[in-house]
Each structure stands twice: as C-alpha cells, then as structure tokens.
N, C-alpha and C positions, 0 to 999 in steps of 0.2 A: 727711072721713070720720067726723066727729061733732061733737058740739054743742060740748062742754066744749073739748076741746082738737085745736085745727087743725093738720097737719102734712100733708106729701107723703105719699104711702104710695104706692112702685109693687108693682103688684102684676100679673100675667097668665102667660100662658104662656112670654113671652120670657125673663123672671125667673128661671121657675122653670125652661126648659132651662139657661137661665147656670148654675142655682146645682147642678143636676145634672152639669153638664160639668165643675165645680169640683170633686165630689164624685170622680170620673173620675179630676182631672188630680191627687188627691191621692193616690188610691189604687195608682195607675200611676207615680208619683214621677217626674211629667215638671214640668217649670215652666212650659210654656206649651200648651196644647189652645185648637183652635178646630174650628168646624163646617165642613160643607162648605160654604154660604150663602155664611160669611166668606171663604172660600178663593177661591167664583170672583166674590165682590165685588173681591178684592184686585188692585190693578192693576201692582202691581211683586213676582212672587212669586221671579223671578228673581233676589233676594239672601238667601234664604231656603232651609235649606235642610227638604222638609217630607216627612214618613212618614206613612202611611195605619194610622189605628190600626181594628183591625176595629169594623164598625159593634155602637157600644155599645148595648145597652140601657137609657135613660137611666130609674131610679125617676121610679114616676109618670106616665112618658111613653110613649103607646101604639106612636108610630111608631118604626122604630130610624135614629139620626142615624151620620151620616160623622162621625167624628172624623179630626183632621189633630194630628200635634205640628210645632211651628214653631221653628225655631232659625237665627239666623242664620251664613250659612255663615261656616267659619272657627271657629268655636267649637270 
C-alpha cells in the first residue's frame, strides 16, 4: 500500500459491515451481534440461544442486513 512503509491494510466492504455491526452491538448494549450470512453459515445453532434484531440500517451501507444477537443458552 506504499513505497515507504509496507504493512497489511484490510480494507473492503466486509470490514466496513463488521465495523458497522459493532457500531450496532454498541449502541444496543448487547455483547454479541452477527449477520444473517453468519447465522445460516453456522452448523450447530442449537446451543445458542438467538433473537432477530430488526433489520438494521448499517451507516454507509445501501442494503439493510438481518442482525441476530447470540447468547449461549443458560446464560
């Protein structure tokens, strides 16, 4: 990303939904938010226990995403 000094720099759209849905799970004072992507990527949700937060509008981000909060059950 430059001449002088070499480093990683991620940078794209998947970044900045993360750093959005962080934004989210602050604001919301939950500890844990994922997408919907994550949800039906996940193959054991059956120890979890998870609520549908209304679809957010994520700054910055045209489309509106499924937010999920995740807890495992028993908590």
């Amino acid at each position: 990303m430059g001449d002088w000094k070499r480093e990683v720099g991620f940078i794209g759209d998947t970044v900045n939904t993360a750093a959005r849905i962080l934004d989210v799970c602050k604001a919301s004072n939950r500890d844990f938010l994922v997408s919907d992507d994550v949800i039906q990527r996940t193959a054991d949700i059956e120890r979890y226990a998870i609520d549908a937060i209304p679809e957010a509008a994520l700054r910055g981000i045209q489309r509106k995403v499924p937010l999920y909060g995740v807890e495992r059950k028993g908590n």
